[in-house]
Structure formats: C-alpha cells, structure tokens
C-alpha positions in Angstrom: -4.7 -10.0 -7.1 -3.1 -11.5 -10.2 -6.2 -11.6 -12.1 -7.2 -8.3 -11.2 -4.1 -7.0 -12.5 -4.7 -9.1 -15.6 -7.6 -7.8 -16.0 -6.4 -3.7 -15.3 -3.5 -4.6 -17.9 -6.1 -6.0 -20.8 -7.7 -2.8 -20.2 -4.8 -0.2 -20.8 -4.2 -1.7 -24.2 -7.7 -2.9 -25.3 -8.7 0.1 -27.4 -5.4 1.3 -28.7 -5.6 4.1 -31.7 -3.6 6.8 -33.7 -4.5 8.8 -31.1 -3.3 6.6 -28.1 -0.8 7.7 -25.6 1.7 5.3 -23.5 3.5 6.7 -20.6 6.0 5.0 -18.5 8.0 6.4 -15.8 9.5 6.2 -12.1 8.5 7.8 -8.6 9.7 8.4 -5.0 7.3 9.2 -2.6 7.3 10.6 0.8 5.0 8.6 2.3 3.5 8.4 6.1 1.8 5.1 7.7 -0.3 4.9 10.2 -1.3 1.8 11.9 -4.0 1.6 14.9 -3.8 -1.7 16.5 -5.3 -3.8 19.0 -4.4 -7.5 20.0 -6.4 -9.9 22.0 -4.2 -12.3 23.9 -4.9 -15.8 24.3 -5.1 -16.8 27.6 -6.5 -14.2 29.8 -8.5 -11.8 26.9 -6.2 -8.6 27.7 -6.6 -5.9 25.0 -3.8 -4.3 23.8 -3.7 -1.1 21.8 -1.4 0.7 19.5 -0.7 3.1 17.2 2.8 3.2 15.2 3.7 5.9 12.7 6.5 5.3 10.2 7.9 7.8 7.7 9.7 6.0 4.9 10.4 7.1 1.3 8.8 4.9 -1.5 10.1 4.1 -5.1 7.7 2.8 -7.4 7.5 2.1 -11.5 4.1 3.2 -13.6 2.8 2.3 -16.7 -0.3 4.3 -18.2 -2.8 4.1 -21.8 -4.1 7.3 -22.4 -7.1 6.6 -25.4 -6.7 10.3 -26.0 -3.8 11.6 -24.9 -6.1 12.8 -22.1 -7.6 10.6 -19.0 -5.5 7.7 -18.3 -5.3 4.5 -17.1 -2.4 3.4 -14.8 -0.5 0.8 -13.0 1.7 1.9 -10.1 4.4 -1.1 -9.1 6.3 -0.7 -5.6 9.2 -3.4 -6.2 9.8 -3.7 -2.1 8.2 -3.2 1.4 7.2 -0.2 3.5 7.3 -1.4 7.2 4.5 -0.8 9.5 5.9 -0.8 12.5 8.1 -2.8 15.1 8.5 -3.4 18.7 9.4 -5.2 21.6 7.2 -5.9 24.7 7.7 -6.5 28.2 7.7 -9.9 29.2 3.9 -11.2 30.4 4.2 -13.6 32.9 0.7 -14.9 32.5 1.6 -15.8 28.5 5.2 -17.0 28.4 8.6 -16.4 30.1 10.3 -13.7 27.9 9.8 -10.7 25.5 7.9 -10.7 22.2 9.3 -8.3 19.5 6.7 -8.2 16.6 6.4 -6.2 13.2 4.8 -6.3 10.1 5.8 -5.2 6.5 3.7 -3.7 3.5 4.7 -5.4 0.4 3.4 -6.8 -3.3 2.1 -3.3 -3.4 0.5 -2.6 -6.5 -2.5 0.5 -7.7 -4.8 0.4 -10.2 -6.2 3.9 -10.8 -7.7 6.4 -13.0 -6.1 9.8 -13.7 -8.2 13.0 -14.7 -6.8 16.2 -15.8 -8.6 19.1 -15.2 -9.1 21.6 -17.9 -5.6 22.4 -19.5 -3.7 23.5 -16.9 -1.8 20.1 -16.2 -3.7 20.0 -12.6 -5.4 16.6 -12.6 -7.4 14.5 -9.9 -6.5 10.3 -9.4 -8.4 7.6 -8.0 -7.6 3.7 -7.8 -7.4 0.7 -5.8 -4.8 -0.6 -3.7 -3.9 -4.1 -3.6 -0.7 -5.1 -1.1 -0.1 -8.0 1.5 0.9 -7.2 5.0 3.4 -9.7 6.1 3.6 -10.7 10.0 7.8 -10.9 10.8 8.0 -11.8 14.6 10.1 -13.9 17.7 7.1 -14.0 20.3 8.1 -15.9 23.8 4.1 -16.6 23.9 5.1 -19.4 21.2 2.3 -17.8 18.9 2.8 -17.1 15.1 1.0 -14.9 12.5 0.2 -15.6 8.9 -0.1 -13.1 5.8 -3.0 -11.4 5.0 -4.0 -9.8 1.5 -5.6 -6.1 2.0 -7.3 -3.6 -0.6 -7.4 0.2 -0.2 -9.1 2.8 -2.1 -6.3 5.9 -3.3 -7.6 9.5 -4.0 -5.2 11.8 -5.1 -4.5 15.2 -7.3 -1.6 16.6 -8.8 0.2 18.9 -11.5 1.9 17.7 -14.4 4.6 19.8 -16.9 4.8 18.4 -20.3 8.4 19.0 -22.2 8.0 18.8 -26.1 10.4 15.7 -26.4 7.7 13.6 -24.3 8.8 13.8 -20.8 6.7 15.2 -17.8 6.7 15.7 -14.5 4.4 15.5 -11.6 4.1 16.1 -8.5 1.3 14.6 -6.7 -0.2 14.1 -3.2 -2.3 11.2 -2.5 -4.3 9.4 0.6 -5.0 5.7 0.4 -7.4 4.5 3.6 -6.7 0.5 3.5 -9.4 -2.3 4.9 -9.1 -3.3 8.3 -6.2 -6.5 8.7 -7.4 -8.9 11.3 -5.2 -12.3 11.8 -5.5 -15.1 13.8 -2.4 -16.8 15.5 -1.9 -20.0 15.2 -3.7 -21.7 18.1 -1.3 -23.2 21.4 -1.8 -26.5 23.5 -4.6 -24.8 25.1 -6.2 -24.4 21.5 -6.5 -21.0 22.1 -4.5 -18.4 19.7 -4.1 -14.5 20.1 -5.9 -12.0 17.4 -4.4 -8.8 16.0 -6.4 -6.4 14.3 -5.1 -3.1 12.7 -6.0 -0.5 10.6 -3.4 1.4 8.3 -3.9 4.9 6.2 -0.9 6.1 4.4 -0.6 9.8 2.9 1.9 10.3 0.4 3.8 13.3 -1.5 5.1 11.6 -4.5 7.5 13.4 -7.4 7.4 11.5 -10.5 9.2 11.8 -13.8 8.1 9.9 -17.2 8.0 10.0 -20.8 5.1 9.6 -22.7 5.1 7.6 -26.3 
C-alpha cells in the first residue's frame, strides 16, 4: 500500500504548471456496509452464513492536482475505522464450552481516484482504487484467533460541484466501492485444524464535501 500511495502522490505533483490547480478539503460521508459472510469451523466443517449491514458516518481528508484546472487527481484519507459488523454466538458444544463474540473493523482506508467533470456544469464522474485493511477484533471460547488482512476495491462515483470565486467549492457526491473478497485462516488448535472466514463487503456512500482550491 505504501508504495502505491508513493507512487499516486509523485503523480499529483509530477507535471505541475501555471496552469495547475491544488485542492484540499474535508468530507463526511453517509456511508452503508455490507458484509456477506460465511465461516467454516474447524472441527466438524459446519458452514455458517451471514450478512451484517452497518450505517455509520465517515470523515475523511482529500488532496487533488488538477494539470488544468479540469480532471484531477485525488487522494481521499479516512483517519479511523468503519466497523463491519459484531456479534455474539450461541455457545457450540462440539467447538468449545462458551460463547464467541467476533467483529471486524475497516481501517487504513485510503482512495486513489480520478475525477472527470462533465461539460461545464460542475457535474463530474470519479473512479479509483480502494486500499484498507480489515482488522479481526474477537474473544472466541473455540480458542481460535484471526489475523489482518489487506483488501483493494474498485470506487465509481459521480457528483456536482459549486465553485465560489474566493476558491472554495462544494460537492456533493454519491459513490459505490465493491471491495475483493477477505478470506482468513485462524490460527490452527491442538488438533492442527483452524476455522476459515470468508466475507465479502460493498459500501455505498453519500458524501458532502467542502474544499478550497489553490
């Protein structure tokens, strides 16, 4: 991830002109998650399936280069977590004596995009890739535990912007990103046999943003 985003930043400032354009600025976005999961426990193979829908509200920092004042290029920075979802489950007799509550958390959430306007009537389309890492938070009585996993998404978006004449704007903007499927391994018992949780998570956002472009 690091050097991608190395990479995205060389980029926004490679080609700088008279006619370049720098635009910071701030967003909250009303965002939904959806996560479909399934895990496979150890012992006896059971299949267990899921699906956990969170509503949370976003806040995230953005820094675009404009080579023309027109199409940009953009970093999007959440500084904190979005959580997928949380539970508690019966206690299985055939695993362990007790209940497992498990969740997981979005975080280190960062998008590289494009943005497009179309025409001149501040209506513009976005694309970009998602980078995050969805961390594994959980007190299972099976004795099993999760590691992290790093995840990509692809974002596609559109929006309207309003320009002021003293450099700020405003956007609002409504955006899907459809993330790659998360599959971890637990760590693996005295039976070296481990449970395996694979999910998939979407999120569609409505995100208002204000900035101020330099």
């Amino acid at each position: 991830m690091k050097k991608i985003l190395t990479i995205v930043t060389a980029i926004l400032f490679a080609s700088a002109s008279a006619y370049a354009e720098i635009r910071i600025g701030f967003s909250g976005a009303f965002t939904g998650l959806s996560t479909d999961g399934t895990e496979t426990t150890k012992s006896s193979g059971e299949k267990n399936t899921g699906t956990r829908d969170e509503d949370v509200v976003v806040p995230s920092l953005f820094l675009e280069y404009s080579p023309q004042g027109t199409f940009a290029f953009g970093l999007d920075i959440v500084p904190g977590e979005a959580e997928l979802g949380s539970g508690t489950g019966a206690d299985d007799d055939a695993e362990s004596s007790g209940a497992n509550k498990a969740s997981a958390e979005l975080t280190s959430h960062t998008t590289a995009y494009v943005l497009l306007p179309v025409r001149d009537n501040g209506f513009y389309l976005k694309a970009g890739v998602a980078m995050a890492t969805v961390d594994t938070t959980e007190v299972l009585a099976t004795g099993t535990t999760y590691g992290n996993q790093d995840i990509n998404g692809l974002l596609v978006g559109a929006g309207i912007q309003r320009d002021n004449s003293n450099g700020l704007f405003f956007r609002a903007e409504a955006s899907y990103t459809d993330y790659e499927d998360v599959s971890i391994t637990g760590s693996v018992d005295s039976d070296s046999v481990s449970n395996k949780v694979e999910a998939d998570v979407d999120a569609t956002a409505f995100k208002i943003a204000i900035g101020k472009a330099f």
